[in-house]
Chimera marker file (.cmm) of the C-alpha trace (Angstrom):
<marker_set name="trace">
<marker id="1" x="1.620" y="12.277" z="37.347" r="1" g="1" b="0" radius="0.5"/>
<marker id="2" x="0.944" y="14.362" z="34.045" r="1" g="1" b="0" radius="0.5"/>
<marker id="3" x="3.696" y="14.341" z="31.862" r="1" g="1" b="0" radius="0.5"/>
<marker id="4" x="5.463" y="18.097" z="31.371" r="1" g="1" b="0" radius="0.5"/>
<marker id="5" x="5.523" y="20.229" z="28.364" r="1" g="1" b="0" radius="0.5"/>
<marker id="6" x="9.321" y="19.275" z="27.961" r="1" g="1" b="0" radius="0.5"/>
<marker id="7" x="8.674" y="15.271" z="27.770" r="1" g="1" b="0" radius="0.5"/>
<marker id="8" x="5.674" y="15.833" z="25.371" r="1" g="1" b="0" radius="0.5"/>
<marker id="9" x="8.282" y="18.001" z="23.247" r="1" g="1" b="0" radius="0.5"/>
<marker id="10" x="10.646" y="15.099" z="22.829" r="1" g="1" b="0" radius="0.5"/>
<marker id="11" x="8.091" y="12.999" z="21.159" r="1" g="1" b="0" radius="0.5"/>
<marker id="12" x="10.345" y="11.238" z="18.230" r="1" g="1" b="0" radius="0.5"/>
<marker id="13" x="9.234" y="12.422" z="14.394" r="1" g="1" b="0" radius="0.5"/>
<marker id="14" x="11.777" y="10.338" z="12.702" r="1" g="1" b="0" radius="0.5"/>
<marker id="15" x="10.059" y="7.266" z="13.112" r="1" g="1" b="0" radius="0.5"/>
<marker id="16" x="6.865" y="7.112" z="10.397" r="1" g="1" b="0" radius="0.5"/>
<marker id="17" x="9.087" y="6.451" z="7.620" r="1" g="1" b="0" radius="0.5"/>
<marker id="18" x="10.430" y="3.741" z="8.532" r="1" g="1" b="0" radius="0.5"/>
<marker id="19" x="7.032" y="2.088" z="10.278" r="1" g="1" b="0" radius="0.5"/>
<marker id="20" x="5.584" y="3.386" z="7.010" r="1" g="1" b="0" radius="0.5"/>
<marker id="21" x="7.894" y="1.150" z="4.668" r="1" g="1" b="0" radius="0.5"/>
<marker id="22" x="7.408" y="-1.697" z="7.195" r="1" g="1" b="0" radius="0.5"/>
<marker id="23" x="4.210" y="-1.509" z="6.563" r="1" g="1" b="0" radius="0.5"/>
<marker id="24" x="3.637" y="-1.135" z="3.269" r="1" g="1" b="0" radius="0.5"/>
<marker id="25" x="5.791" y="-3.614" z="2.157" r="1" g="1" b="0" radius="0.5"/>
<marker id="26" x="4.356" y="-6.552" z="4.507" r="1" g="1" b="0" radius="0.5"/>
<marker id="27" x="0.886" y="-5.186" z="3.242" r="1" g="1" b="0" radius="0.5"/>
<marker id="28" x="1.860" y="-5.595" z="-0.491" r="1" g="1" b="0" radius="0.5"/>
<marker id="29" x="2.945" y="-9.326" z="0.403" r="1" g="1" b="0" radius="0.5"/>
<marker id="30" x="-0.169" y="-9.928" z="1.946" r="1" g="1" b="0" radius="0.5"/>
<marker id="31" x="-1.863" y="-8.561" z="-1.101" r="1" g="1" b="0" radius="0.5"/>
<marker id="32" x="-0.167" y="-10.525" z="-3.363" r="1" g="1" b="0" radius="0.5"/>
<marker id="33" x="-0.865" y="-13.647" z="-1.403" r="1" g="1" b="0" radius="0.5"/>
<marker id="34" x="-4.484" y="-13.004" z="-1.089" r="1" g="1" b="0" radius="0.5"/>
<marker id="35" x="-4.714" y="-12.240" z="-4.863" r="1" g="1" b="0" radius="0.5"/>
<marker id="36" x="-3.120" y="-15.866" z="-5.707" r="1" g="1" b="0" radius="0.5"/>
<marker id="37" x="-5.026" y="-17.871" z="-3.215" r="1" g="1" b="0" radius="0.5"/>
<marker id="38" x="-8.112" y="-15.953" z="-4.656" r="1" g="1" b="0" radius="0.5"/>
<marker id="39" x="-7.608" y="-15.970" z="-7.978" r="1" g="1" b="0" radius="0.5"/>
<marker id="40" x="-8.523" y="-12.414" z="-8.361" r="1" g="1" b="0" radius="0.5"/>
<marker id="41" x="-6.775" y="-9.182" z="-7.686" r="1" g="1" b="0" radius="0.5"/>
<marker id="42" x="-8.439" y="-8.367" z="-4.530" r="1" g="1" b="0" radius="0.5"/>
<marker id="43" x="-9.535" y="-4.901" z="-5.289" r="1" g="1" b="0" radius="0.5"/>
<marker id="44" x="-10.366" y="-4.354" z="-1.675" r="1" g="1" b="0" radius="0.5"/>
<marker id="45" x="-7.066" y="-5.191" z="-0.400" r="1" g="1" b="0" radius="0.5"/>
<marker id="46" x="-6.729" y="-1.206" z="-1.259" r="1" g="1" b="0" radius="0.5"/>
<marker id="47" x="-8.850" y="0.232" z="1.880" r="1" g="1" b="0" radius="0.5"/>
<marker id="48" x="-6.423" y="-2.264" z="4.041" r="1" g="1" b="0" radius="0.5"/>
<marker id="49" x="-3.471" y="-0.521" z="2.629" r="1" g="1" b="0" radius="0.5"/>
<marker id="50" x="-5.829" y="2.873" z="3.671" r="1" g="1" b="0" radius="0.5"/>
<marker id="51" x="-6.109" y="1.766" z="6.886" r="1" g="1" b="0" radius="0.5"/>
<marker id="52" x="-2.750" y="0.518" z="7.076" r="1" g="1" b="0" radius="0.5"/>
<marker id="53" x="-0.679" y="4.014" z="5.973" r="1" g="1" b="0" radius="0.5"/>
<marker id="54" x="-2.998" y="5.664" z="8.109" r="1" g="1" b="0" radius="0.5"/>
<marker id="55" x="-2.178" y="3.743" z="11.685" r="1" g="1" b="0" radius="0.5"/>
<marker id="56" x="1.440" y="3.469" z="10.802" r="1" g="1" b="0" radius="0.5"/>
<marker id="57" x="2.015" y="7.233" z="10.192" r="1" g="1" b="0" radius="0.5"/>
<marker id="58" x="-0.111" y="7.706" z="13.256" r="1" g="1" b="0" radius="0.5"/>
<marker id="59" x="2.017" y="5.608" z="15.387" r="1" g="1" b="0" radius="0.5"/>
<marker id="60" x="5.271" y="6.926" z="13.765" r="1" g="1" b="0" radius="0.5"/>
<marker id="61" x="3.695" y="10.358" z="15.433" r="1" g="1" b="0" radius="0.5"/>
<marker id="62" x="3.297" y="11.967" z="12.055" r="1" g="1" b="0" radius="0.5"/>
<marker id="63" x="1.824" y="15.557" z="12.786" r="1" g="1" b="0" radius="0.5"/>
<marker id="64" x="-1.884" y="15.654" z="11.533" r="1" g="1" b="0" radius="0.5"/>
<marker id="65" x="-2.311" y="17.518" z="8.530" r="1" g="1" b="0" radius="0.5"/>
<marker id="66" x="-2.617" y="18.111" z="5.279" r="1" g="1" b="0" radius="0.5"/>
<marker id="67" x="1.070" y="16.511" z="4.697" r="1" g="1" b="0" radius="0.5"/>
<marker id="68" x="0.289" y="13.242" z="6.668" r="1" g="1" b="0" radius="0.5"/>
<marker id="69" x="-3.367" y="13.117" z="4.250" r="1" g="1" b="0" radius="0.5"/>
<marker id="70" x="-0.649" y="13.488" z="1.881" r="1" g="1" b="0" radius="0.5"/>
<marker id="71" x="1.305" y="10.969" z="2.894" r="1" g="1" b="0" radius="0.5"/>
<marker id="72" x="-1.507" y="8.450" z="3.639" r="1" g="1" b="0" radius="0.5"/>
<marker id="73" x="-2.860" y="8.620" z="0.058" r="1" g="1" b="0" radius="0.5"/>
<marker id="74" x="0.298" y="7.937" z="-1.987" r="1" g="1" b="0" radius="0.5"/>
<marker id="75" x="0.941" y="5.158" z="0.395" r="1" g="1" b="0" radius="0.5"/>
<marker id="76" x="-2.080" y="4.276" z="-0.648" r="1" g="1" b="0" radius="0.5"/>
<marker id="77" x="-1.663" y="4.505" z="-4.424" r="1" g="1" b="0" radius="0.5"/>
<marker id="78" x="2.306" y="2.916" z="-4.165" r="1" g="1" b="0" radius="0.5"/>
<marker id="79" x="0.726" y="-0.303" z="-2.246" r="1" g="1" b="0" radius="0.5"/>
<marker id="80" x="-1.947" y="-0.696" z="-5.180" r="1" g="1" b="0" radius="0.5"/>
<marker id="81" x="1.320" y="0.017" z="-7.679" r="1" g="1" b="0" radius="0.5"/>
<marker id="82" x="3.301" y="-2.182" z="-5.993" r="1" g="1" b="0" radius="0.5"/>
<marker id="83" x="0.696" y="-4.921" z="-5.543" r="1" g="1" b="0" radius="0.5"/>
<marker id="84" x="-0.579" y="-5.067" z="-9.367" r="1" g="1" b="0" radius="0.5"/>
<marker id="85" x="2.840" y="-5.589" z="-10.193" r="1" g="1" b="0" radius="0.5"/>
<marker id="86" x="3.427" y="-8.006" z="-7.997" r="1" g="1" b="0" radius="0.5"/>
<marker id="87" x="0.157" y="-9.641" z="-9.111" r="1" g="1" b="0" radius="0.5"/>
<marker id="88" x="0.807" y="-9.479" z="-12.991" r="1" g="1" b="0" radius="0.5"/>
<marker id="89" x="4.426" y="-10.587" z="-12.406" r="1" g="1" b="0" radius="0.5"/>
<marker id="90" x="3.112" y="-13.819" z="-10.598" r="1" g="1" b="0" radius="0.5"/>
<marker id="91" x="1.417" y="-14.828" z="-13.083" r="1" g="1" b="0" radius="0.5"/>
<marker id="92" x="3.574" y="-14.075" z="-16.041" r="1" g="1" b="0" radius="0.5"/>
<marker id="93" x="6.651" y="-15.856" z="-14.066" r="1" g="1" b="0" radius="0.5"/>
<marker id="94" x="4.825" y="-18.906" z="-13.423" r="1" g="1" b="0" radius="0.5"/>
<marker id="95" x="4.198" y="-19.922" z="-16.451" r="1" g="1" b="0" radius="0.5"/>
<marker id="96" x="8.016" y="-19.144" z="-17.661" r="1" g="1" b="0" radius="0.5"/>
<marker id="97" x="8.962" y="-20.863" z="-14.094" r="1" g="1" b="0" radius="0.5"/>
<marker id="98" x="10.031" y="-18.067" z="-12.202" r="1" g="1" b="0" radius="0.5"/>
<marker id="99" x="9.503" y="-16.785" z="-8.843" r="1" g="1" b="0" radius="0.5"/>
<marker id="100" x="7.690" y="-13.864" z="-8.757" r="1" g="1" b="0" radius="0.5"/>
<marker id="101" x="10.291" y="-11.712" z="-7.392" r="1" g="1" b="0" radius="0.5"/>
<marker id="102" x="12.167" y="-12.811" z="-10.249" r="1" g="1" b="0" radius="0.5"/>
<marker id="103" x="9.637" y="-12.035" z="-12.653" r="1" g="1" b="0" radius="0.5"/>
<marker id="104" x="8.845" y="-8.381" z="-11.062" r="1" g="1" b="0" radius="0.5"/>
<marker id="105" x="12.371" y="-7.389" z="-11.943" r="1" g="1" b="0" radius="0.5"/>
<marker id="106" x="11.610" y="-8.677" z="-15.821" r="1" g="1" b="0" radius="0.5"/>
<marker id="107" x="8.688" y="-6.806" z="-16.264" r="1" g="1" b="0" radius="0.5"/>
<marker id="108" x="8.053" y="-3.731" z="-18.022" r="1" g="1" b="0" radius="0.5"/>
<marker id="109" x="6.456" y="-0.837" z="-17.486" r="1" g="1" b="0" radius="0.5"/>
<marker id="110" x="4.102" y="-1.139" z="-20.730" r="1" g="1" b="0" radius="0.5"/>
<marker id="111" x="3.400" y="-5.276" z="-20.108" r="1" g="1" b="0" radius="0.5"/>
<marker id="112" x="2.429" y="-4.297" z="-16.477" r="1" g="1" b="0" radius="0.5"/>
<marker id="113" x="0.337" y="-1.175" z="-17.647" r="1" g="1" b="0" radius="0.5"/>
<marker id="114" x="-1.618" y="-3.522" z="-20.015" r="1" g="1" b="0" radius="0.5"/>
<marker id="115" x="-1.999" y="-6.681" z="-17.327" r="1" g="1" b="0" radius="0.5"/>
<marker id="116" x="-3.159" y="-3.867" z="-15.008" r="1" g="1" b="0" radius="0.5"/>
<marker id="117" x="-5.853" y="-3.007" z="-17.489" r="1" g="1" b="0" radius="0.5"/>
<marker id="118" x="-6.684" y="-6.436" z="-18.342" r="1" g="1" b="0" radius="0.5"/>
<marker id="119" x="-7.059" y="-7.811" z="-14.854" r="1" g="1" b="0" radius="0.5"/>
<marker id="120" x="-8.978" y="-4.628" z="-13.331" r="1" g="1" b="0" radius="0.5"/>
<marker id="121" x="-12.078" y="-3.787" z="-13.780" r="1" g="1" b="0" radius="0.5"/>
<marker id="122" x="-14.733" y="-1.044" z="-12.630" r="1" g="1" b="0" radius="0.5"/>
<marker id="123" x="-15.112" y="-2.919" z="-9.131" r="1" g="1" b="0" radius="0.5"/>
<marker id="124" x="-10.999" y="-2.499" z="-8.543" r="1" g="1" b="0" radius="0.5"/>
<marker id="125" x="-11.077" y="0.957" z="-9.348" r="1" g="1" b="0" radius="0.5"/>
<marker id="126" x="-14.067" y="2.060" z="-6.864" r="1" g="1" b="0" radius="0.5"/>
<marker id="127" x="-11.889" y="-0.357" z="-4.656" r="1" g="1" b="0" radius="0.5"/>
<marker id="128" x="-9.524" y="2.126" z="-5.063" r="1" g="1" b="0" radius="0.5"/>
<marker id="129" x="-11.426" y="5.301" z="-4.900" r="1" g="1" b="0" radius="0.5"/>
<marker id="130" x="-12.748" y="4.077" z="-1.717" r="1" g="1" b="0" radius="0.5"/>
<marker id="131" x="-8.981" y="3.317" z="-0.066" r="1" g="1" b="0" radius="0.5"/>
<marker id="132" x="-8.132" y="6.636" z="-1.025" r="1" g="1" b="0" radius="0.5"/>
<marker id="133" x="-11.048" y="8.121" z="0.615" r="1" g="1" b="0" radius="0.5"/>
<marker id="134" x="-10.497" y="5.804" z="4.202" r="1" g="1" b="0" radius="0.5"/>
<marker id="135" x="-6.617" y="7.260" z="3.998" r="1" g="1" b="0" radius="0.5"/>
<marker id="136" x="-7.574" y="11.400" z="3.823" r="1" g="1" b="0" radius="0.5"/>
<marker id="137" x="-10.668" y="10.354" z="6.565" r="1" g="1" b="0" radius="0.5"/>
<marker id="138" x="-8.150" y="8.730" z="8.857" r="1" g="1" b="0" radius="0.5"/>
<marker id="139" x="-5.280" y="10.670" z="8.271" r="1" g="1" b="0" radius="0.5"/>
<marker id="140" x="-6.792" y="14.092" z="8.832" r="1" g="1" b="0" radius="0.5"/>
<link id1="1" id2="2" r="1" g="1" b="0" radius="0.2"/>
<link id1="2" id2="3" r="1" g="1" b="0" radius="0.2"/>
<link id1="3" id2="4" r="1" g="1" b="0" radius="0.2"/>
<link id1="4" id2="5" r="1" g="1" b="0" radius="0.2"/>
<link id1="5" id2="6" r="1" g="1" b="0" radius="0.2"/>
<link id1="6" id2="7" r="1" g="1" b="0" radius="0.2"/>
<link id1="7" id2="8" r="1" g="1" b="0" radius="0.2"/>
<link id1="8" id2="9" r="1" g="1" b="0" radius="0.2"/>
<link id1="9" id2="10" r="1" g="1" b="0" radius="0.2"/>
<link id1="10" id2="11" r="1" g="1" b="0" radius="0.2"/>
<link id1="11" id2="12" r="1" g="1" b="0" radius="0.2"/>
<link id1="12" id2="13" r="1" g="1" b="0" radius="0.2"/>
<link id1="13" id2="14" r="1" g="1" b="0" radius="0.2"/>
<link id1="14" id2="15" r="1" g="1" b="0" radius="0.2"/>
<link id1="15" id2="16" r="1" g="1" b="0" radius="0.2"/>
<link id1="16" id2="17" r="1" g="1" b="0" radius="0.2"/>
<link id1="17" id2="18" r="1" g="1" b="0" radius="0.2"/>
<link id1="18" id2="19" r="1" g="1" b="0" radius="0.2"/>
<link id1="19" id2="20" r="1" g="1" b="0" radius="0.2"/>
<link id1="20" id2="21" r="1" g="1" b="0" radius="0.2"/>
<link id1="21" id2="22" r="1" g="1" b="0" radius="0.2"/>
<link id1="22" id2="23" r="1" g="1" b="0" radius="0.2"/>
<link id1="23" id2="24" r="1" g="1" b="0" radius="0.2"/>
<link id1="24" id2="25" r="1" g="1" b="0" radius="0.2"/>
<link id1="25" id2="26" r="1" g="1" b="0" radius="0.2"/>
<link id1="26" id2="27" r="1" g="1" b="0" radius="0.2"/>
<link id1="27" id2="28" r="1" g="1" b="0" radius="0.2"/>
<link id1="28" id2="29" r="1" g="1" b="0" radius="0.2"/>
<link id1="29" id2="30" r="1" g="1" b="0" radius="0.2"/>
<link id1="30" id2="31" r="1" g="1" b="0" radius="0.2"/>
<link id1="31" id2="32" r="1" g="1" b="0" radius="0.2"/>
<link id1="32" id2="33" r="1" g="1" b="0" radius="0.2"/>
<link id1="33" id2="34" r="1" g="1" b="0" radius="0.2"/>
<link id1="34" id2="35" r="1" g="1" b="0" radius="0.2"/>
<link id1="35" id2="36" r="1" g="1" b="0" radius="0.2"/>
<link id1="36" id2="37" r="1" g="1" b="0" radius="0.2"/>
<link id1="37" id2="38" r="1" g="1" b="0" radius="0.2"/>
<link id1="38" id2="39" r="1" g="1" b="0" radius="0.2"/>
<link id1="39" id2="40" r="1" g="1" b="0" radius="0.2"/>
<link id1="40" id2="41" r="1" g="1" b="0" radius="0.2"/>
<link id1="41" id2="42" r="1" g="1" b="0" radius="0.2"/>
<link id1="42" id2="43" r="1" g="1" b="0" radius="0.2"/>
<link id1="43" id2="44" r="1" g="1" b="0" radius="0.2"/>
<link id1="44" id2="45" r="1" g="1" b="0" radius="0.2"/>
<link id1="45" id2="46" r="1" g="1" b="0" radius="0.2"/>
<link id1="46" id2="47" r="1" g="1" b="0" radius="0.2"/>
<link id1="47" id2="48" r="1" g="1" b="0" radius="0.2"/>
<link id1="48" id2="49" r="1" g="1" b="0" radius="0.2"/>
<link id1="49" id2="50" r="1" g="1" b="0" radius="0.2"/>
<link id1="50" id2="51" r="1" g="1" b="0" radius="0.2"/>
<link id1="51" id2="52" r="1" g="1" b="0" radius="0.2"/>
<link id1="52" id2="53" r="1" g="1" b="0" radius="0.2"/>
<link id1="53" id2="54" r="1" g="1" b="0" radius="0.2"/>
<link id1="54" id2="55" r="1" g="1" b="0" radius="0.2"/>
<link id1="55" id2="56" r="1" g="1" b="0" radius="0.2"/>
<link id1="56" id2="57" r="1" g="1" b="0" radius="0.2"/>
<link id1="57" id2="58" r="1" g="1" b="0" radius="0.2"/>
<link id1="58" id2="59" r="1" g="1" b="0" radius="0.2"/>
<link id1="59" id2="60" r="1" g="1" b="0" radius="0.2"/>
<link id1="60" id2="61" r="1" g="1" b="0" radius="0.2"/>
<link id1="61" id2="62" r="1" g="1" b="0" radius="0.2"/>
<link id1="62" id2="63" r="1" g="1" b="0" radius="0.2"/>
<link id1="63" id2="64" r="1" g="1" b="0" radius="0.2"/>
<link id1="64" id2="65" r="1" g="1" b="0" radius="0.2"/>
<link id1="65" id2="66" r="1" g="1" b="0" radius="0.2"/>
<link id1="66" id2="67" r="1" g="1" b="0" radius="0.2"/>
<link id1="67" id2="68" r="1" g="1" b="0" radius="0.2"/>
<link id1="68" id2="69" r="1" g="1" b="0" radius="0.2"/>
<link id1="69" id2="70" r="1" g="1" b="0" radius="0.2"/>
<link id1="70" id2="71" r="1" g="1" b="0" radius="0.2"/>
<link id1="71" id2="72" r="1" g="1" b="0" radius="0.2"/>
<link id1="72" id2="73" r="1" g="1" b="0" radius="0.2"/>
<link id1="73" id2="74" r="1" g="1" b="0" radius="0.2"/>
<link id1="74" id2="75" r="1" g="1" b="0" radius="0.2"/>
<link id1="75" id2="76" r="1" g="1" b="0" radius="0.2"/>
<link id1="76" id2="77" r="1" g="1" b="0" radius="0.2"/>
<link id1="77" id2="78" r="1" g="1" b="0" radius="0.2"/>
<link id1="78" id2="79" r="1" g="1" b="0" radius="0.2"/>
<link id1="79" id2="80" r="1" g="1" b="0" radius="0.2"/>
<link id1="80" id2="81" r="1" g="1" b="0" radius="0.2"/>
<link id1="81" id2="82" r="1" g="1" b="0" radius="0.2"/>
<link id1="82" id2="83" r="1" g="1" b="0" radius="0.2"/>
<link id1="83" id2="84" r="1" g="1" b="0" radius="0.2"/>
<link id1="84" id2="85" r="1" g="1" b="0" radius="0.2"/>
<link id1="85" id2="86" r="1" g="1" b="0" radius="0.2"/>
<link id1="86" id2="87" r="1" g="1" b="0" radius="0.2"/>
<link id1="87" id2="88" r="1" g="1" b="0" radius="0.2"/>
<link id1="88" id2="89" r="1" g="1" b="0" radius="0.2"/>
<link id1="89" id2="90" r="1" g="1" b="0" radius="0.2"/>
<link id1="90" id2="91" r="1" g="1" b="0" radius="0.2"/>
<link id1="91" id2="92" r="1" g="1" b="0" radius="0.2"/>
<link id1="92" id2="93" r="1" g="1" b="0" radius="0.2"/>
<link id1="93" id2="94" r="1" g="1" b="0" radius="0.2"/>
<link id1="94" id2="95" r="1" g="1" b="0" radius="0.2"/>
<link id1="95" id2="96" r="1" g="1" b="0" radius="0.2"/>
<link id1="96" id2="97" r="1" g="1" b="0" radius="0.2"/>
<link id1="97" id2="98" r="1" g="1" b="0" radius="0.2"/>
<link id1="98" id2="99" r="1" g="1" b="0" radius="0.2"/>
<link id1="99" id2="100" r="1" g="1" b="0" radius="0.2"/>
<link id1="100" id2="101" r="1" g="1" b="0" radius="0.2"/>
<link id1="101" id2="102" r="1" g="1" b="0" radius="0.2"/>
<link id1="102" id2="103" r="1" g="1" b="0" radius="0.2"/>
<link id1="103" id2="104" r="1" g="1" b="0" radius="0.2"/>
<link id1="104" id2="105" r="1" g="1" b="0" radius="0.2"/>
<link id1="105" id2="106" r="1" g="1" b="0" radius="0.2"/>
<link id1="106" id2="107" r="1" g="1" b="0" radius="0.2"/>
<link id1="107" id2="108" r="1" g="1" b="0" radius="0.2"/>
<link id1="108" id2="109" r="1" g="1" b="0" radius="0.2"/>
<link id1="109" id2="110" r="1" g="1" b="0" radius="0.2"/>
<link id1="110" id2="111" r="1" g="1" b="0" radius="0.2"/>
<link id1="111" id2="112" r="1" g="1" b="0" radius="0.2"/>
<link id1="112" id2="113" r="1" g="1" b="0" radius="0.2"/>
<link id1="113" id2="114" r="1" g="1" b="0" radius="0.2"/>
<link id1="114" id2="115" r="1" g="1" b="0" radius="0.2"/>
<link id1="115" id2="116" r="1" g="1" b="0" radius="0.2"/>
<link id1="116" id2="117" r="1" g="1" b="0" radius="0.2"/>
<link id1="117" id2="118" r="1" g="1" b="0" radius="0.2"/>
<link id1="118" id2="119" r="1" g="1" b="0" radius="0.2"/>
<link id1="119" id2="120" r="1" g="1" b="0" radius="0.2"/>
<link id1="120" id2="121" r="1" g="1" b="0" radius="0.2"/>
<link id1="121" id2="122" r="1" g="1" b="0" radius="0.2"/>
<link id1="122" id2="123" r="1" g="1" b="0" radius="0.2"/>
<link id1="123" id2="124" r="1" g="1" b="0" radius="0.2"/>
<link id1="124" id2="125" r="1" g="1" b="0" radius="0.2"/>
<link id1="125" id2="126" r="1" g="1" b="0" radius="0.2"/>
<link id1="126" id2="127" r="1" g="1" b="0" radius="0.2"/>
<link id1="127" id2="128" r="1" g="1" b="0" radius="0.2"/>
<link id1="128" id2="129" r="1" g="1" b="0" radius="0.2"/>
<link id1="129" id2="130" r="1" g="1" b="0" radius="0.2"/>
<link id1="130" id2="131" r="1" g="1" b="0" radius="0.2"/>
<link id1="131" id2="132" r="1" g="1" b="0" radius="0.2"/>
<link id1="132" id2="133" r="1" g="1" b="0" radius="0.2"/>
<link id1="133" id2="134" r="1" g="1" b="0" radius="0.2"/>
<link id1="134" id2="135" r="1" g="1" b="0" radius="0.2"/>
<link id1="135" id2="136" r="1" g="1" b="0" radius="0.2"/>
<link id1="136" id2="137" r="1" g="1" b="0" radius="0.2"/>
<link id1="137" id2="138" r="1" g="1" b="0" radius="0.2"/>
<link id1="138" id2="139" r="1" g="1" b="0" radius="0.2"/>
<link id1="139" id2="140" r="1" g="1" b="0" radius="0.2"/>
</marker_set>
């Protein structure tokens, strides 16, 4: 039986946002796990978080677009944010004995800027480049 025009009409809309946060923020754990089990920042956690805002705005039945490209690349670029920090607060925090969540809420905003310079290098950044480019491709 093909559904009718008036079941497809009731899709729900309100739903990305949260499957979007839900994602994000379970991806930025994961991130920051990887990173410290790795020792390194795990530049290519980035086209995860790509393919990660893409499928969750897609299954929140975001409309395709140029909003939900949108949408999908400043996922993109908070996840990478929110990871770095993560990363650099780790690190600082263990070595004062804090947890990192702890330590995330101590740092600043010029300390992180200059750990994020510090601990990235070219290879992060096309990381980076490249997530963006997986979140527009899949988001179209």
């Amino acid at each position: 039986m093909a559904p009718t025009s008036a079941a497809a009409s009731r899709t729900v809309h309100w739903l990305w946002p949260l499957l979007l946060v839900l994602g994000s923020v379970t991806l930025t754990i994961a991130w920051l796990l990887v990173a410290l089990s790795t020792g390194t920042q795990a530049g290519w956690m980035a086209v995860v978080a790509a393919l990660e805002a893409a499928w969750m705005l897609r299954l929140g039945t975001f409309r395709p677009g140029r909003a939900r490209v949108l949408v999908a690349a400043a996922a993109t670029l908070l996840i990478t944010l929110a990871a770095n920090w993560s990363i650099a607060a780790a690190h600082i925090g263990s070595t004062l004995g804090l947890t990192p969540w702890e330590s995330s809420l101590k740092l600043g905003p010029h300390l992180a800027w200059t750990l994020f310079g510090l601990a990235n290098g070219l290879g992060e950044l096309l990381w980076l480049l490249l997530g963006l480019v997986v979140a527009w491709r899949l988001a179209r």
